[in-house]
Structure formats: structure tokens, C-alpha cells
N, C-alpha and C positions, 0 to 999 in steps of 0.2 A: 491410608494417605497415598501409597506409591501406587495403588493404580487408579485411583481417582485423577492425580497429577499423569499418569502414560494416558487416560482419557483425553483429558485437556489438553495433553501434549497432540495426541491423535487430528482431536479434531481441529487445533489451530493449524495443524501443519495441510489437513484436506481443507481446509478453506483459503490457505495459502494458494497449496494448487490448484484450486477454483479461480481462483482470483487472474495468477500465472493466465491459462489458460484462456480467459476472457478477455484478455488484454491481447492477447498473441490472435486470438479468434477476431477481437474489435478492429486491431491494426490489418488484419487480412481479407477484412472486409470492404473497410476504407483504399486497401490495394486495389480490389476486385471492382472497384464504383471506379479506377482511377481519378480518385481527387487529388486535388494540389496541395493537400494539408503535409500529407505524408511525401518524403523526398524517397521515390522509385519510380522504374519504368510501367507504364501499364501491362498488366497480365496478359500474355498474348494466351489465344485459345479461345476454342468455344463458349460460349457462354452457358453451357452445364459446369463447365468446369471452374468456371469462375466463381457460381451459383455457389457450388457446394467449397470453394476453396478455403474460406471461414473455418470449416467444420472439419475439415483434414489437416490443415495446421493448429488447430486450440485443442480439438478431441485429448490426441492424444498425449498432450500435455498432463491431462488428467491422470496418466498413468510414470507419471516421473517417478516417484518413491516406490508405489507397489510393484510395478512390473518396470523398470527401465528400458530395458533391452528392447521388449517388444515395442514400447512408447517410439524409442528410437527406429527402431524396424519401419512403422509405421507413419515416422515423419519423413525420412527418408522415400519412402516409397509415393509418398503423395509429390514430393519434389520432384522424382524420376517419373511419375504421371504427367504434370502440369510437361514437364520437357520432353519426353518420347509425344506427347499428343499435339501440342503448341510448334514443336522444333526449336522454338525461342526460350530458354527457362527464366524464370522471376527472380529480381535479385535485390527485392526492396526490404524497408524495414524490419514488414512482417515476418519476413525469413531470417533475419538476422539476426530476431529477436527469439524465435522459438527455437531456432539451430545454437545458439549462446546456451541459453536455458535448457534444452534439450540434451547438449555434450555435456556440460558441467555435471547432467544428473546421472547420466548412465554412466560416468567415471565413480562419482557418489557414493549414488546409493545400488549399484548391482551388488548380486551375490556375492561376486566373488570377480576376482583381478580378472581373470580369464576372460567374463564378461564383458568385462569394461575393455579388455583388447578387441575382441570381436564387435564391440561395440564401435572400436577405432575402422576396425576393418570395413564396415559398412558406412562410414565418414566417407574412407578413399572411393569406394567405388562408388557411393552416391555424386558425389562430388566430380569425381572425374565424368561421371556422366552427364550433372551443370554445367561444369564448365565449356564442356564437348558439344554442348548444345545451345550456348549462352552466345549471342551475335555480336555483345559489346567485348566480352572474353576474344572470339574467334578473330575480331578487325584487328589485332596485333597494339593496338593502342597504349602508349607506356598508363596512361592515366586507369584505363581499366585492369590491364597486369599489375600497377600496386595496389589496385581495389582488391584483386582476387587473393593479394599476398597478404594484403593487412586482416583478410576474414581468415583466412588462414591463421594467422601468425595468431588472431585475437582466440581464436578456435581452441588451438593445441593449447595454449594458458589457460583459461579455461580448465578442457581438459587433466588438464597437469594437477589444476588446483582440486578438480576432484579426485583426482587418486589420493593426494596428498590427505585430506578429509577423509576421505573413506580410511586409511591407511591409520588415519589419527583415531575416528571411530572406532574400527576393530579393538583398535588394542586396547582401549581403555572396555570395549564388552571383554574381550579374553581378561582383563587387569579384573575388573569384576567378578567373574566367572571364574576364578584362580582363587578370589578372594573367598568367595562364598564354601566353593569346595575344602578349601582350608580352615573354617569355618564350621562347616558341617564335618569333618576329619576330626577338629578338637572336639568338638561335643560327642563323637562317637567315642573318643578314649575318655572325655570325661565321667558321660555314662557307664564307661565301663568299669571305672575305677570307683566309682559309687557302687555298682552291682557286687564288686568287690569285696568291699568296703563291709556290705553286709555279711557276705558270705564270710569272709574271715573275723568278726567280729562272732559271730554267730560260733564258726569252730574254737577261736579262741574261751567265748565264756563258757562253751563243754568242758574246754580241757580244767579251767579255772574254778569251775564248776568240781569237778571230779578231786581234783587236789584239795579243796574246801570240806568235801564231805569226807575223804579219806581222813585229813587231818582232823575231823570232827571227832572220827570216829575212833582213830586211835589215843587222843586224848580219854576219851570218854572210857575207854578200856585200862589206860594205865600204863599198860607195857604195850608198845605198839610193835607190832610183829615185821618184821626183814621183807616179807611181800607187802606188804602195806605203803612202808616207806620206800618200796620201791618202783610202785604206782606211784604214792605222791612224786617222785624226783621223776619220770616216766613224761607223767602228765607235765609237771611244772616247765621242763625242758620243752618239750614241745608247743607249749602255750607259748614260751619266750622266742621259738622262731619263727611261730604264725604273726606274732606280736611284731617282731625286728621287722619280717616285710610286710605289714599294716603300716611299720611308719610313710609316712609320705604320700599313702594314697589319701587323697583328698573324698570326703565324704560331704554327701549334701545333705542341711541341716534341718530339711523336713524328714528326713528316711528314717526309718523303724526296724529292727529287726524281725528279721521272716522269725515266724516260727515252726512252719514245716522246715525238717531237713534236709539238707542241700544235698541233690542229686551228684552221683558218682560214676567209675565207670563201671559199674554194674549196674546201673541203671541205661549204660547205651545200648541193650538190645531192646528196651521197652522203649528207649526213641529211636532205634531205626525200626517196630515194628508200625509207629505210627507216621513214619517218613513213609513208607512204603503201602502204607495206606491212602495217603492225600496222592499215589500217582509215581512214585520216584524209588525204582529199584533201589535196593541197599542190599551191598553185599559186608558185612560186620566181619572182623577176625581179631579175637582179645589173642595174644599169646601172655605167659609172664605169669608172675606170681602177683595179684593185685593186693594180695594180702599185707598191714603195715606200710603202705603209701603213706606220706603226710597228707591230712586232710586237702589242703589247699590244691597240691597237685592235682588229689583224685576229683577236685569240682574241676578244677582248669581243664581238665583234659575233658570233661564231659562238654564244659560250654563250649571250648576250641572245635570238637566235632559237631557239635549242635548248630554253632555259627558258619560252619563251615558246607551243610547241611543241605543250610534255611539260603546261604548264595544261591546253591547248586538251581533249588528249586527258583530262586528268583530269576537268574540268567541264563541257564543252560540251555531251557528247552526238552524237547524231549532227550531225556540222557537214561544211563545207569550210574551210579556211584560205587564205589569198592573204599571199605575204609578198614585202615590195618593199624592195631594198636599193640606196641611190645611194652610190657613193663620187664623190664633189666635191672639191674643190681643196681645202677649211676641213674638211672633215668628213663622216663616214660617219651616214644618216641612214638608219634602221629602222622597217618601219611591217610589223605582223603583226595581223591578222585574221581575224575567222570567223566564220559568220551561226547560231551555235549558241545552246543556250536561253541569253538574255540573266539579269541580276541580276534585273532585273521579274517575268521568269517565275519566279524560283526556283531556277534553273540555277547560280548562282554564291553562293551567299550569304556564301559566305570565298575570296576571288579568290586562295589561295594563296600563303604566307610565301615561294615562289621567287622575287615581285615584290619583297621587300626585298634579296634579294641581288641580283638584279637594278639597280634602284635604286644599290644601295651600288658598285655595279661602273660604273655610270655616271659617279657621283655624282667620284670616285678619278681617273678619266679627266676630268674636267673638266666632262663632259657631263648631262645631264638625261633623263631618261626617265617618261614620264605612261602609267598605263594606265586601263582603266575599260568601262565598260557600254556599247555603241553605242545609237543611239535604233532602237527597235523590238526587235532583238534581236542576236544577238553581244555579241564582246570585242575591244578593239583595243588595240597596246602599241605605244608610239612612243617612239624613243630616237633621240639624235643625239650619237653621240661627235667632239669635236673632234680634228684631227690635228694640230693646235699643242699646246707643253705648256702645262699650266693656270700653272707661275709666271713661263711667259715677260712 
């Protein structure tokens, strides 16, 4: 429906400026026959220039919303035509009514503010060039000086009203554009919290799993042996802390549990050697003991470097990466890097909604994660998940 409706919108607004245009073109015509319908002086100048004068004042009407500036450029210069060839310039309806029409748009609908000043600038000089050439202007006459003040004065309004507009329009695209991005932000944490959602369900029914058969098993025997229940209590504990950071994350009520199991960090040299396959240097460094990780950390930290990756390749360009992973006694610390076009150059200008799930995957796990723009150029993402729980 919405671009069926920016269709409709499209075309009534080009037949608007169809319309615009033929009217400014009709009235410049009826100048150019000097009839008595229209209240102006007759068109001084050759009669080519008369001929085509229609067709220099309506044309570029046609270019009000898609190109303003040049519309303006272009009306302007047909004015500084009729008055450098004539010596006398025209100062009837028809002008009043495309120069009205014409200022209002290029304040509008230009790019950008700056436009619509230069748009101003070529107002003054067009104009001082009229007026400098205008013979009713030139006779000192109080009646033509408040002629020239009221075009003026009706001018800069105008004008005014279009910035104003244009001013009102931006911000309601940026209000929208703020919204959307905010928008796609929550569904990328929501997504992520779903991905979650499986993965810790998944380590949870292991561990629940394991306590189940253990206990199966020592009943089944009688006297249950001091290793045994020390697995059960092993597992059970740690089911209860995958369990406490499950609470809260929202899960979506079509998802299924995976049943392949969920990648680790020993599985990050078989994804940097297929990073480095599609094109994207990887330079890997595990230090640390990975050994006895809580599950959950050892996927977090796989996906954090996987997501962190799959940017590099989107935004970077050509780059290298270098990723350093420490497991420590407290906690698993991530630092991913790459000397690709930085934010300053232009390279990254939306550093991609996977840094929120990112973030949000941190954030669950107890830990923090910072990314951003290195100085000179690259991106760098730095996470440090704790291996205590967050409500110990």
C-alpha cells in the first residue's frame, strides 16, 4: 500500500507541476501577443524572443521539485536574457507569477539549506540586473519604487514560507528515519534473544538431562556412589544458572529446539578458516584455559566473534581482521579488529543493528561490550563476558 500511495502521490504532484507550468507558459504568452487581458507592459525585444518567451518562463517550472536550483538558474537567466537583449526587462504577471512559484520552490524542495541560500543569491543578482534594466524602475517614480518593494517584500515571504516547509519536512523524514532505525535495533535484540533462547534451553536440557540419568542410575544401583552425586549436584547447579539467565529472555512461540550442538570457542578456528575463505584475512589468537567455561559464555563468545566478523565483511572493504580471545580465571575477554575504511572515511556510516544483539547478549551474561571507530581507520569490538553469575 505505501508505495502504491508514494505512486499516487508522485504523479499527482507531476501533474501539479504540469499544470504550474502551463499556466505560467499561458500567461507569458498572452504577455508576448501584448493583449489587454493581462495587466503588463509589452515585452520589449525582438520578436524571437518574444516567440520563444512562453517556453523559458513555463519550461522550467517543470523542474520545481526534481531539480529546484537549476529550475531557478534557468528562470532567472531567461529574465537576464529578455533585459541584456531588450535593455527594457518585463515586469508583467507572467513573471510574477513564475518568480512567486519558482522562489517558494527552490526554498522547499532543494537538498539542502545551502541550496536554497544560493538559490537566494541568484534572486539578488538576477534581480539587480531587472531592475538596472527596467525603464519604469530607472524613472525614479514613487509608484514604480513601491512596485519593485511590494515584489520584493511578497518575494522574501514566500521564500521564508519555503524554508519554513522544507524545515517542517526534513524533520518529520529524520522523525521517521530515527523511528524505523529504532525499530529495526529492537528486532535485532529481539532476534537475538530468541537465538538465545534456544541455545540456553538446549544447554539447560543437557545439563537436566545428565542429572536425570545420573539419578536414574544411582537409584537403580542402590547405594549411589560420592562421584555420582557429585555429578548429579555438578550438573544440577549449573542447570540452575543457565536456568536464572533464561529468565527474562523472551522467546518466539514458533522456535523449536536445534538439535545439532551449539558451537564454541573451539569451534572459532573452523569459522575464521571459512571467513578467510569468502576473502577476509583472519588473524585468530585463543590464550587461556577454555576448558570448564559455562556453556552459555563458551556460545556467547563464538556468536560475539562470528557477528562481529560477518560487520567486518559487510562494511569494511577490503580489510584484515586480528581477533584475540583470553579466557581468565573471572572472565572471557574479546577484542576483534580490522584496519578497513574507518566511520571518518565513510566506510561505516550505520555500524550495523548486529551490534545491538550483540550488546544484548553481553549485557544477559553479565558482561559489557563497547564498539566503535579506531583512530585513523578501522573498527574494533570489545566484550568481556564474566564466568561468575551476575546474581551471585
Amino acid at each position: 500500500m505505501g508505495t502504491v500511495d508514494d505512486m499516487n502521490l508522485t504523479r499527482r504532484a507531476a501533474a501539479f507541476d504540469l499544470g504550474v507550468a502551463v499556466v505560467a507558459a499561458g500567461l507569458a504568452a498572452i504577455a508576448a501577443w501584448q493583449s489587454a487581458i493581462v495587466i503588463n507592459t509589452p515585452i520589449a525585444g525582438p520578436p524571437w524572443i518574444r516567440a520563444i518567451w512562453p517556453l523559458l518562463i513555463g519550461a522550467p517550472l517543470l523542474l520545481r521539485r526534481r531539480a529546484p536550483l537549476l529550475m531557478w538558474i534557468l528562470l532567472w537567466s531567461a529574465v537576464a536574457l529578455q533585459a541584456v537583449i531588450s535593455g527594457d526587462s518585463t515586469e508583467g504577471l507572467e513573471l510574477m507569477f513564475a518568480l512567486f512559484v519558482g522562489g517558494y520552490a527552490v526554498a522547499a524542495y532543494s537538498r539542502s539549506l545551502l541550496r536554497a541560500y544560493i538559490g537566494l543569491a541568484i534572486t539578488a543578482a538576477g534581480l539587480t540586473i531587472d531592475l538596472l534594466t527596467n525603464h519604469d524602475t530607472m524613472s525614479g517614480q514613487a509608484e514604480n519604487l513601491w512596485s519593485a518593494g511590494f515584489f520584493i517584500a511578497v518575494f522574501a515571504g514566500l521564500w521564508l514560507a519555503g524554508v519554513f516547509v522544507r524545515g517542517r519536512r526534513q524533520a518529520a523524514i529524520q522523525a521517521e528515519r530515527a523511528a524505523q532505525l529504532e525499530l529495526r535495533a529492537a528486532q535485532a535484540v529481539a532476534d537475538e534473544r530468541a537465538r538465545m533462547a534456544r541455545e540456553l534451553h538446549d544447554i539447560v536440557s543437557h545439563n537436566l538431562s545428565v542429572v536425570v540419568l545420573q539419578a536414574a542410575g544411582a537409584r537403580t544401583s542402590g547405594v549411589p556412589a560420592a562421584s555420582t552425586l557429585e555429578k548429579i549436584e555438578r550438573s544440577g547447579r549449573q542447570a540452575l544458572v543457565e536456568m536464572r539467565r533464561l529468565l527474562g529472555v523472551l522467546r518466539q512461540p514458533d522456535d523449536q529446539p536445534a538439535l545439532a550442538p551449539q558451537p564454541g570457542i573451539a569451534d572459532l578456528t573452523a569459522l575464521a578458516a571459512d571467513v578467510r575463505a569468502v576473502g577476509l584475512p583472519v588473524r585468530l589468537t585463543i590464550t587461556g584455559d577454555q576448558r570448564g567455561l559455562p556453556p552459555a559464555v563458551d556460545v556467547s563468545a563464538y556468536r560475539i566473534v562470528q557477528e562481529a566478523l560477518t560487520n567486518v565483511l559487510k562494511h569494511a572493504g577490503p580489510a584484515h581482521a586480528e581477533v584475540t580471545l583470553e579466557c581468565g580465571p573471572d572472565a572471557v575477554t574479546i577484542n576483534v579488529t580490522d584496519d578497513g575504511a574507518g566511520a571518518a572515511a565513510g566506510g561505516r556510516p550505520d555500524p550495523g543493528h548486529g551490534l545491538a544483539g550483540m550488546r544484548e547478549r553481553a549485557g544477559i551474561l553479565g558482561g559489557e561490550l563497547t564498539a566503535g571507530p579506531r583512530p585513523g581507520a578501522g573498527y574494533a569490538v570489545h566484550a568481556r563476558l564474566p564466568l561468575s553469575d551476575p546474581e551471585d
